[in-house]
C-alpha positions as CSV (number, residue, x, y, z in Angstrom):
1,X,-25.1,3.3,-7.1
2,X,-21.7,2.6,-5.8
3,X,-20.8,1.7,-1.9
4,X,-18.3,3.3,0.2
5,X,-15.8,1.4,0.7
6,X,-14.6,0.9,4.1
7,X,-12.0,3.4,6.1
8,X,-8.4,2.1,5.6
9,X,-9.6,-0.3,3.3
10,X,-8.1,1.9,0.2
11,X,-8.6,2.1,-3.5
12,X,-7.2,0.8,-6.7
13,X,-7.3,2.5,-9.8
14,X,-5.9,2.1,-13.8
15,X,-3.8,4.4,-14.8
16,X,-3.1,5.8,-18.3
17,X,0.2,3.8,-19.0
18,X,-2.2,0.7,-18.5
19,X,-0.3,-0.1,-14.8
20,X,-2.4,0.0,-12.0
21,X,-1.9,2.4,-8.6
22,X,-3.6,1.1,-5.3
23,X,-3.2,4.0,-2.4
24,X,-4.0,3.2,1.7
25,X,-3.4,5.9,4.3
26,X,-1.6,5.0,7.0
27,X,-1.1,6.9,10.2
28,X,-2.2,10.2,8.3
29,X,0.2,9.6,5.3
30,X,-0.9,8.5,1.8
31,X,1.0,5.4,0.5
32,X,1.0,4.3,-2.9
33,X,1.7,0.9,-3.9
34,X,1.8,0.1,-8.7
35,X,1.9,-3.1,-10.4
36,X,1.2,-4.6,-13.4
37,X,-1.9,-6.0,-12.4
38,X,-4.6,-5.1,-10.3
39,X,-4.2,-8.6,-8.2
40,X,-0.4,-8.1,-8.0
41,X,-0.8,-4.0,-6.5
42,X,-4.4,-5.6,-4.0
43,X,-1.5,-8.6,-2.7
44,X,1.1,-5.7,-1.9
45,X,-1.4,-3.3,-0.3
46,X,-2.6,-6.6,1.8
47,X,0.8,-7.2,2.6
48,X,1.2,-3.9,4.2
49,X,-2.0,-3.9,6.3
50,X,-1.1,-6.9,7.8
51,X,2.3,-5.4,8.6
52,X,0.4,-2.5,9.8
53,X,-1.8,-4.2,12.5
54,X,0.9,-5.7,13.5
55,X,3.2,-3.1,14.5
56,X,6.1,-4.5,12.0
57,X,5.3,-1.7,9.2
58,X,8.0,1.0,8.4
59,X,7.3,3.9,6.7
60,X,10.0,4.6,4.2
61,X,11.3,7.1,5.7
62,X,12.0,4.9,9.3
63,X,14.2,3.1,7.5
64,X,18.1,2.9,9.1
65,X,20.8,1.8,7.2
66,X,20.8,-1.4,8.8
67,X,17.4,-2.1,8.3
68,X,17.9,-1.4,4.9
69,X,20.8,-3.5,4.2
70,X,19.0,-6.2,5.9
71,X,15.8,-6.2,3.6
């Protein structure tokens, strides 16, 4: 039998092109991260949690101009 896996945690799946899709929610909204491969998506989606907790994540949609032309 398969465990739950823990809340925020997220999930990574295959998809049909043979890329892979990992998807977190934060703050109510469902993010969804692709790679190649499954360690190269689980690396980005750690990436953002640790933005997340602490406080330096942006949804795309907060992004200014000037924060965009800085990234």
């Amino acid at each position: 039998m398969a465990k739950k896996r823990a809340n925020g945690e997220g999930s990574i799946t295959k998809r049909p092109n043979g890329t892979w899709e990992g998807r977190i929610t934060i703050d109510g909204k469902r993010q969804s991260f692709y790679g190649r491969t499954q360690r190269e998506v689980k690396a980005r989606m750690d990436e953002v949690k640790k933005k997340v907790l602490t406080g330096t994540w942006l949804t795309p949609n907060d992004y200014t101009v000037e924060i965009w032309l800085k990234e």
